[in-house]
C-alpha angles and dihedrals in degrees: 000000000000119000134191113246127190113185121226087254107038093073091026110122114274118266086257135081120204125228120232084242091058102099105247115210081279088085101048108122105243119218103187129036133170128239130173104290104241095228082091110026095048108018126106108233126196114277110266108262102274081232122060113217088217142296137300134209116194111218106206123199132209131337122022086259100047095050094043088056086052087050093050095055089045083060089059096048100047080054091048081042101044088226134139123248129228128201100289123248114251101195117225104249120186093198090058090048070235127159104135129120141219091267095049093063110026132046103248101192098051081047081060094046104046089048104054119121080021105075122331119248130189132203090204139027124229120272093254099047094035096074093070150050128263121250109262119252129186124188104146095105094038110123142192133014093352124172118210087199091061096030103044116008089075095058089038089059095044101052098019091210113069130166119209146198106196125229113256094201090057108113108224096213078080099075125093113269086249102048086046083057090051093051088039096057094037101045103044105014100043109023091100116156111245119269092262085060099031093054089046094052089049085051090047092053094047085062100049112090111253116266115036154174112223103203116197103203127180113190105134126134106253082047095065093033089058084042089061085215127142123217121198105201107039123122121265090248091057091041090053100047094047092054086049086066109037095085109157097352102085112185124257116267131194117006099338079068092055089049092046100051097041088059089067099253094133119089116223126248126240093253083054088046085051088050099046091046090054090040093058087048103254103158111241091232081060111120115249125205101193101212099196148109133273109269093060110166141218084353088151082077093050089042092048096062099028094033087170092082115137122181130196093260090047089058102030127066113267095231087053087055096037078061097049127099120211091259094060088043104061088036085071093055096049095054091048099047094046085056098041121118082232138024118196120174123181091201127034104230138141096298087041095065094035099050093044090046093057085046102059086044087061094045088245100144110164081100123135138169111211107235108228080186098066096037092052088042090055099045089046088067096040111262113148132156115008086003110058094043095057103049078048090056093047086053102055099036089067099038086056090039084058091047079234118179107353107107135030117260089214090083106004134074147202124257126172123235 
């Protein structure tokens, strides 16, 4: 079975320390950077049809950012489909301690606000329609060039309350100009979490000390297990919990793990965080707002190098998180980190899209993405100290000079410094 090893000292700082005058990845001179496209913000669309075909429900999966992004396509397709929205389903989910709903974490009247003229959405059904349920309709494993029009609109007609899941495969260059304006607004000009949260996430920021990294890590368990990546040189309780959660999804052996992991599907640990960060010149005094999840492995090797590092239960009163759900939760770390000076992730997921988004839409740009491919593609050839962190710090220069990898094309677009 092959196995990644990373020596000790292959990931140990660099014999060199660098000095706070020394410029970090923060100075490079950008050349391109992303905005809001004006085909949505400025352009005139077509009036919504006088007549709605139905309603649609939006039934959203998983994490908060994972079921807004699913909102936020369901907002795109009620617009393909002329139909009316309803509050989205947030499915109670016991792996996520979650049992929140649309309303607990977002402001649904200035939802309702920012998107008129843009899709129609309704608190309430109407009395005939109220009393049942909607017709079931699952999109999330459709492939390929799928049409929600020939997929969808019939059973919508027909039943005239539906409830969707939408496809994730489904490209959205493929909506009408009008219906991406609809996502676009909705999703990024009207999504604001409601004043409670709102108010706790203000008083989270005041507490943090100015100015500060917000790090997104992702270094959990189930995390490593999906990834089908294995680690030498973790702690037996790390290595256990990570086979508890494994299940179906063994882990690649021989060359196909070689493939895998130069590929950049495995996430990095916190020691390589540690590395990367140094690498790219943050100084180890900076403040650090971890922006993750409870289950965080192997941290004492990230807080060993970066020993500044605040959380949200750190900051916060126990009794104010033992409340929390992990909707509300991760709704703090996304308000912080789309308002941090800085916004660091060590994986692109759906946060991370979303966050970086927000932040180009505020004009907040000291935003990376740290690249596993780069850092698995370098080791693979033996670099390793000052090395290795050079060839890291050319990499990511560029990729922040680019402005690579840190909005979505669907609603932003590229303008040249």
């Amino acid at each position: 079975m092959y196995v990644f090893r990373v020596p000790s000292c292959l990931i140990s700082l660099p014999n060199r320390s660098f000095s706070l005058e020394e410029p970090d990845i923060w100075s490079a001179r950008r050349v391109v950077e992303w905005k809001a496209c004006n085909w949505w913000k400025n352009s005139s669309l077509p009036a919504l049809p006088a007549k709605t075909n139905g309603y649609i429900r939006v039934d959203c999966y998983g994490g908060l950012n994972q079921m807004r992004r699913d909102f936020c396509d369901g907002i795109g397709i009620a617009r393909i489909l002329n139909a009316t929205l309803v509050l989205p389903k947030f499915e109670v989910a016991a792996y996520w301690n979650e049992s929140s709903g649309f309303a607990d974490v977002f402001d649904v009247d200035y939802f309702i606000q920012q998107t008129k003229g843009f899709v129609e959405l309704v608190k309430e059904l109407p009395e005939e329609i109220a009393s049942r349920e909607p017709y079931r309709v699952d999109c999330s494993k459709r492939k390929g060039q799928f049409d929600y029009v020939e997929a969808v609109l019939p059973a919508l007609l027909e039943h005239r309350y539906i409830s969707l899941t939408p496809a994730i495969s489904q490209r959205r260059d493929r909506y009408p100009l009008y219906a991406k304006a609809a996502l676009c607004q909705g999703c990024y000009n009207a999504l604001r979490l409601n004043k409670a949260l709102e108010a706790k996430g203000s008083e989270l920021f005041k507490l943090i000390p100015k100015p500060f990294l917000s790090l997104h890590l992702r270094f959990e368990p189930d995390m490593v297990a999906y990834s089908q990546c294995e680690y030498q040189g973790l702690s037996s309780t790390s290595l256990n919990a990570i086979e508890a959660s494994r299940g179906d999804r063994k882990p690649w052996t021989g060359d196909a793990a070689h493939i895998w992991r130069n590929r950049g599907k495995c996430p990095l640990t916190p020691k390589e965080t540690a590395f990367v960060l140094h690498s790219l010149k943050i100084p180890t005094d900076t403040t650090i707002y971890l922006a993750a999840g409870d289950g965080l492995m192997e941290m004492e090797d990230f807080t060993a190098v970066y020993t500044n590092v605040y959380t949200k239960s750190s900051l916060l009163n126990s009794e104010d998180i033992f409340r929390m759900h992990g909707n509300t939760k991760a709704a703090l770390d996304y308000f912080v980190s789309i308002n941090s000076d800085a916004y660091i992730t060590t994986y692109f997921g759906n946060m991370d899209k979303m966050v970086s988004a927000m932040r180009a839409v505020n004009r907040h740009y000291k935003t990376l993405a740290l690249s596993r491919r780069a850092f698995a593609n370098f080791t693979a050839i033996g670099l390793k100290g000052v090395e290795l962190a050079d060839a890291l710090w050319k990499s990511h220069r560029e990729d922040f000079v680019m402005g690579r990898g840190t909005a979505l094309p669907d609603c932003f677009c590229e303008f040249t410094l």
